[in-house]
N, C-alpha and C positions, 0 to 999 in steps of 0.2 A: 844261379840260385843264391838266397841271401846268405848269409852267415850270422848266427847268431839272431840274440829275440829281438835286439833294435833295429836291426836290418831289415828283418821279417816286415816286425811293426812298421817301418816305413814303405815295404813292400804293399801290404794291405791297404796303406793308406794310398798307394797309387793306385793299387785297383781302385776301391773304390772312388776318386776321382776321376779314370777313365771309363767306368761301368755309368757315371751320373752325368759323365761331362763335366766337370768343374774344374778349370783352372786354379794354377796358383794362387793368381790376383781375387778368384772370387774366394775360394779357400781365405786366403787373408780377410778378406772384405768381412766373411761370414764367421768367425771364430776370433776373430780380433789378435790373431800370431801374425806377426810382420811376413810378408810375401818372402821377402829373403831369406827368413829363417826355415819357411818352409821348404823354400828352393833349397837350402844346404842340408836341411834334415835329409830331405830326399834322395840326397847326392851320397848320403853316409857321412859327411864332414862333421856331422854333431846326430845326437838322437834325440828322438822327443818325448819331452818330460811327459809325464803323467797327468796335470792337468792337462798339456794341449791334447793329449791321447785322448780325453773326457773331451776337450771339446771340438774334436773332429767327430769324434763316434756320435755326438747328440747332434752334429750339424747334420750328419748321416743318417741320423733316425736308427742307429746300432746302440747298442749295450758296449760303453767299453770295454768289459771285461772278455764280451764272444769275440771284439776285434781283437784282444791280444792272446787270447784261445786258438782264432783261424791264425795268426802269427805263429803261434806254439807246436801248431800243427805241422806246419808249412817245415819249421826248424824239424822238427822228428820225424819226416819224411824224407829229409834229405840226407840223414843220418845212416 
């Protein structure tokens, strides 16, 4: 389980990349964040900033704010 809200947030962002099927490389392709940096987000090595949060959620047809809400959740659940 993650720990903490950047962890969450990056959690969420992997659901939703394996709920729509999208890889890394399309993720990159679609959101214009470098493939690598998404690959390191997702590893925990760094977290992601609030623009790319904005532009993953609209590549998803999401409201950033419900993605970092389902994150939020996720964290006070495990609590």
């Amino acid at each position: 389980m993650p720990e903490g809200l950047a962890a969450a947030v990056a959690e969420q962002i992997r659901r939703l990349m394996l709920a729509h099927n999208v890889s890394g490389n399309a993720l990159a392709g679609a959101t214009g964040i470098p493939q690598r940096n998404i690959s390191r987000k997702l590893k925990g090595e760094s977290d992601f900033g609030l623009d790319e949060v904005q532009r993953i959620a609209e590549h998803f047809g999401v409201d950033p704010e419900d993605l970092v809400a389902w994150a939020r959740r996720g964290v006070h659940s495990s609590e």
